[in-house]
Backbone as a chain_set.jsonl record, in Angstrom:
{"seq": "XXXXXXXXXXXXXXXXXXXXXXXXXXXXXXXXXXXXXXXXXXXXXXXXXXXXXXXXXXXXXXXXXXXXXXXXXXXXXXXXXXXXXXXXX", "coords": {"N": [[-0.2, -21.757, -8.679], [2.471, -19.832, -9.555], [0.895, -18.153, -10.304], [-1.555, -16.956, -8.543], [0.992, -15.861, -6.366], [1.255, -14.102, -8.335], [-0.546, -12.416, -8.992], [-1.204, -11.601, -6.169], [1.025, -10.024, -5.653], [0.722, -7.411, -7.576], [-2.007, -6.755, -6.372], [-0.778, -6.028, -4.001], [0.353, -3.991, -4.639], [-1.916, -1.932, -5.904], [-2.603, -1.606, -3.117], [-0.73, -0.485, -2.157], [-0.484, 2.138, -3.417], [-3.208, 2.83, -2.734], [-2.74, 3.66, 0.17], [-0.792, 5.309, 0.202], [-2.024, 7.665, -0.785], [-4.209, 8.091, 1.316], [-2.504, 8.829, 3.131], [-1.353, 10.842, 2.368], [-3.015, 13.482, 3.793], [-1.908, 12.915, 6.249], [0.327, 14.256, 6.009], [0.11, 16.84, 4.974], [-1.303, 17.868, 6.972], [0.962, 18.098, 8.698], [2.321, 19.147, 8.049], [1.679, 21.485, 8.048], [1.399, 22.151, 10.498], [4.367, 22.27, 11.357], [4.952, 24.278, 10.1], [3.019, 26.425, 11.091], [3.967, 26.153, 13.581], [6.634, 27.265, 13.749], [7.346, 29.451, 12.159], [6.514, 32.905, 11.556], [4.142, 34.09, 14.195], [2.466, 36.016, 14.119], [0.728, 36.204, 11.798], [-0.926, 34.289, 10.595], [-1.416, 31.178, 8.454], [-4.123, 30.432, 8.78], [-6.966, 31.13, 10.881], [-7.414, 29.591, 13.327], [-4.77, 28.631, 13.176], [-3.685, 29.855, 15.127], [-3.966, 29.451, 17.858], [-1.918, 27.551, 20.383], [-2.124, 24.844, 21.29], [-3.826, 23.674, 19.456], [-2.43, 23.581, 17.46], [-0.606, 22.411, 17.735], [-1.878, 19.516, 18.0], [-2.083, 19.266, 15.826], [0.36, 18.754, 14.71], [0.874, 16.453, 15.916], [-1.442, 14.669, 15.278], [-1.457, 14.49, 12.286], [1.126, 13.162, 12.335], [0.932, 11.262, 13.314], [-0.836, 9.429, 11.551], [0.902, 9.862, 9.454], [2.926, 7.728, 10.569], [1.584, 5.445, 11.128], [0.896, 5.056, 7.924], [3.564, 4.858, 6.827], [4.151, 2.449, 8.19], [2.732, 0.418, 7.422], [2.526, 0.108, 4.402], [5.409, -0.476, 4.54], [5.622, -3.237, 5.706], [3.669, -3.971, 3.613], [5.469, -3.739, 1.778], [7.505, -5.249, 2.375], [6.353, -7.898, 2.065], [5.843, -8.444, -0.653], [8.68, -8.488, -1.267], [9.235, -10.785, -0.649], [7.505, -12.471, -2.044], [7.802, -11.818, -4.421], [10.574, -13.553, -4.053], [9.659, -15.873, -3.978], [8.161, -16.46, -6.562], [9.689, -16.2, -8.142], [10.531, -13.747, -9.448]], "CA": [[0.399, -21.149, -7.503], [2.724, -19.004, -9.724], [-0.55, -16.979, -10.803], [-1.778, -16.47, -7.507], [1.31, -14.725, -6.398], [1.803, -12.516, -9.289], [-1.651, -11.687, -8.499], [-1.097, -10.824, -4.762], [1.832, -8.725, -5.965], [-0.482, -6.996, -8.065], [-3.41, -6.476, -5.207], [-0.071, -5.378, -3.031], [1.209, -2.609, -5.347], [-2.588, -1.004, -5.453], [-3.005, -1.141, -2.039], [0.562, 0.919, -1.515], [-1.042, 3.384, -4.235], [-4.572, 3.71, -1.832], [-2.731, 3.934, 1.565], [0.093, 6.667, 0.005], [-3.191, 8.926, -1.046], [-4.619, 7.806, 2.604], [-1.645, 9.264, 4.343], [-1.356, 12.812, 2.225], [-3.336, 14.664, 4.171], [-1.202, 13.249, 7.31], [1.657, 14.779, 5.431], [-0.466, 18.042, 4.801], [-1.555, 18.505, 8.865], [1.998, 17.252, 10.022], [3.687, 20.258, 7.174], [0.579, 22.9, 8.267], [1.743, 22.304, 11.478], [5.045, 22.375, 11.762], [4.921, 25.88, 9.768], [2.945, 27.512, 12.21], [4.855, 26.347, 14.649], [7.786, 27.717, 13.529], [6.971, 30.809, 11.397], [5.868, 34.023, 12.623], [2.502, 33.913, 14.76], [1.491, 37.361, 14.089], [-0.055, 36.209, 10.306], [-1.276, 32.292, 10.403], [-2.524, 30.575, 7.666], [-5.964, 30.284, 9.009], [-7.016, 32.021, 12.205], [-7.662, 29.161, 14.495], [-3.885, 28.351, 13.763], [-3.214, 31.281, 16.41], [-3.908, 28.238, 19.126], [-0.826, 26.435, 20.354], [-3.034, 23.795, 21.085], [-4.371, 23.46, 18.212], [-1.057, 23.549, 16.154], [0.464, 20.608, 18.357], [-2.657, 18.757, 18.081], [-2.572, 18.957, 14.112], [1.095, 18.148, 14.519], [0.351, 15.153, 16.279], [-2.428, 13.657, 14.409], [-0.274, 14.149, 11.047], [2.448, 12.293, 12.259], [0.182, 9.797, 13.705], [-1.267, 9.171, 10.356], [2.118, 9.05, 8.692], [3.573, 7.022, 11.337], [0.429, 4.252, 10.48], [0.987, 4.97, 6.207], [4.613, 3.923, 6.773], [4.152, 1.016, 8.724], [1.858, -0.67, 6.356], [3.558, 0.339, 3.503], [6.946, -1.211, 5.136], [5.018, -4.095, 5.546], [3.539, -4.558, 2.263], [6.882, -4.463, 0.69], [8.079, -6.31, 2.319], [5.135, -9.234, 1.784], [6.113, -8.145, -1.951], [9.669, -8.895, -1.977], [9.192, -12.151, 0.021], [6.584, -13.115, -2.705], [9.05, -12.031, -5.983], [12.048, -14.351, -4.715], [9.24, -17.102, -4.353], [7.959, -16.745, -7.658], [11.453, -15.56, -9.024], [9.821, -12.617, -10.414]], "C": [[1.164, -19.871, -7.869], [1.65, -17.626, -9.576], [-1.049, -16.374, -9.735], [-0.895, -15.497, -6.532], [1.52, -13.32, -6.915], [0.217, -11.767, -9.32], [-1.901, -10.728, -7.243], [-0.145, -9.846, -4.958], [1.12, -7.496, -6.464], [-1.414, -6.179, -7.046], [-2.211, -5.728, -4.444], [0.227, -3.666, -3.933], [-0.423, -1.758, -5.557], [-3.025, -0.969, -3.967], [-1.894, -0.041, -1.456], [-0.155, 2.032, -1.793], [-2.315, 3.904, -2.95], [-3.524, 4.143, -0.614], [-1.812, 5.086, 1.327], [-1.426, 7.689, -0.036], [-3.587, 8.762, 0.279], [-4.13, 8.621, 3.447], [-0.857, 10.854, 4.109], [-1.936, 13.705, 2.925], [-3.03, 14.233, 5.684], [0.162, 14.064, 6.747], [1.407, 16.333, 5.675], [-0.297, 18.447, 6.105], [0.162, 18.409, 8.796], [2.963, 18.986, 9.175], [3.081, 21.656, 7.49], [1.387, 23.189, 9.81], [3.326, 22.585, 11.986], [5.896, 24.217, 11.15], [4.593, 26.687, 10.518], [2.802, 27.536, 13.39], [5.958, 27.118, 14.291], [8.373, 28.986, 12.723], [6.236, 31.588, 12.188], [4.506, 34.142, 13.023], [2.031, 35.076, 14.513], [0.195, 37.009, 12.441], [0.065, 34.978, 10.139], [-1.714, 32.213, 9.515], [-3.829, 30.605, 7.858], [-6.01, 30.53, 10.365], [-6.91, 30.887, 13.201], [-6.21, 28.397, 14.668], [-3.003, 29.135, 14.739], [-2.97, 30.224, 17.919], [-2.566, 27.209, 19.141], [-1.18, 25.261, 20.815], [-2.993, 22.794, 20.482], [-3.353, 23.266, 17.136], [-0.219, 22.309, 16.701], [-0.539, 19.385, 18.192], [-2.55, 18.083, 16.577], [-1.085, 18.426, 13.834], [1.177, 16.618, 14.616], [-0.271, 14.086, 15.388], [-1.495, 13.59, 13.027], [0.571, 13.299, 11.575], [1.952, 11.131, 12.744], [-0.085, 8.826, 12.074], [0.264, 8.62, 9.186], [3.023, 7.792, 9.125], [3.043, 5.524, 10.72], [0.83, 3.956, 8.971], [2.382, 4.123, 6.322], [4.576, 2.997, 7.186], [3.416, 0.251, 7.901], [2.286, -0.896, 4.85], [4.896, -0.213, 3.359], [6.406, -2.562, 4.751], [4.41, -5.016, 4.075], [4.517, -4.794, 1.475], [7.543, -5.553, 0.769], [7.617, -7.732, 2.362], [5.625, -9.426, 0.503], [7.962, -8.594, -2.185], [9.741, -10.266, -1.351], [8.278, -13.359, -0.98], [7.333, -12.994, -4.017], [10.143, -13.119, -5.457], [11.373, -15.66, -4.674], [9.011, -17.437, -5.217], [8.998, -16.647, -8.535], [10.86, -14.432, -10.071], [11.329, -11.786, -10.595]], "O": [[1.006, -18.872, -7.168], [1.691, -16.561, -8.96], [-1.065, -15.146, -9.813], [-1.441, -14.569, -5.934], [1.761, -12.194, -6.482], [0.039, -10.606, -9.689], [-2.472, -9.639, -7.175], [-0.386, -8.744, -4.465], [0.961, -6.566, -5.673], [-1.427, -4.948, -7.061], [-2.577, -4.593, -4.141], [0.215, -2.505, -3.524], [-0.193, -0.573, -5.316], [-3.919, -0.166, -3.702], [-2.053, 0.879, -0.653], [-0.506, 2.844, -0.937], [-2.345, 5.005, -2.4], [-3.588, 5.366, -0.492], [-1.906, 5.975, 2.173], [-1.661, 8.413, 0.931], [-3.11, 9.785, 0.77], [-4.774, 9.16, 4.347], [-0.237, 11.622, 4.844], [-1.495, 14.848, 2.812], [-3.634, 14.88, 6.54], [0.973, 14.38, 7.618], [2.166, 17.033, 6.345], [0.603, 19.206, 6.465], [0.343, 19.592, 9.084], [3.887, 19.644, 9.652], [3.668, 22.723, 7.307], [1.865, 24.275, 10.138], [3.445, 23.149, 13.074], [6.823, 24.92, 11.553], [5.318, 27.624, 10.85], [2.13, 28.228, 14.155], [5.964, 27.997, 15.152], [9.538, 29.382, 12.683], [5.537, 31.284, 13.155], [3.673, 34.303, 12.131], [0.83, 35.138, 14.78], [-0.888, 37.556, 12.234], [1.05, 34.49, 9.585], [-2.582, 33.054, 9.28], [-4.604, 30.837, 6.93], [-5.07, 30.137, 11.055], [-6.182, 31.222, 14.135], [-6.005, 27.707, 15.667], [-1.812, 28.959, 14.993], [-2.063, 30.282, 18.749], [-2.243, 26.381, 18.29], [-0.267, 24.445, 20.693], [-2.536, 21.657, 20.6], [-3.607, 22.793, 16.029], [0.567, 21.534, 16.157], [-0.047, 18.258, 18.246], [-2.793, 16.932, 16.213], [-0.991, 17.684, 12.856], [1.445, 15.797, 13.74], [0.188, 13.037, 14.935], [-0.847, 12.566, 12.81], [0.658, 12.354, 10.791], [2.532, 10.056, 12.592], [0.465, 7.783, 11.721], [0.525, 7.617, 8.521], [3.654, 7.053, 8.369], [3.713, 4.706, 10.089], [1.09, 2.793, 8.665], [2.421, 2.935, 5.999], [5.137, 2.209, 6.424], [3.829, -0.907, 7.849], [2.34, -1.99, 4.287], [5.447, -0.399, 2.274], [6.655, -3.036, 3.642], [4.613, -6.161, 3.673], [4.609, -5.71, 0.658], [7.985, -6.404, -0.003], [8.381, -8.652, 2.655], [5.93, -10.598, 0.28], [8.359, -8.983, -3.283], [10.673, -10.899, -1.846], [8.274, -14.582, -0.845], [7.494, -14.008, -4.696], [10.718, -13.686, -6.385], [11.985, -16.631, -5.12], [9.31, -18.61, -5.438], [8.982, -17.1, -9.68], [10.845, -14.462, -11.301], [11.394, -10.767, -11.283]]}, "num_chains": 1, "name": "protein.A"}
């Protein structure tokens, strides 16, 4: 029974690792976006961020994405510290 948690601990700590890489490029949109929102529109990063649209849209979805990474992430830890004071890790 020990073995099997210190295993699921284990399986928990690479699944943090995949879903952090998962949720970088909500980090990316959510930091693209809130630049050119907020920096001067005459010279965008990339032309089609000229659209205010398009720059709330990419805000959006980033923070969607991070919103999701943290919640599962929350979650797994806390599966993970509920599973160390069983095993007394």
């Amino acid at each position: 029974m020990q073995q099997q948690k210190k295993l699921r601990i284990k399986d928990i700590d690479k699944q943090v690792i995949k879903i952090s890489l998962i949720e970088t490029p909500g980090s990316i949109l959510f930091g693209v976006g809130l630049y050119s929102k907020f920096v001067d529109a005459d010279a965008p990063i990339l032309p089609f961020l000229q659209d205010q649209a398009v720059v709330n849209s990419i805000i959006v979805i980033g923070a969607a994405i991070m919103l999701w990474g943290t919640y599962k992430i929350l979650m797994l830890k806390l599966e993970k510290s509920r599973l160390q004071k069983a095993a007394g890790v």
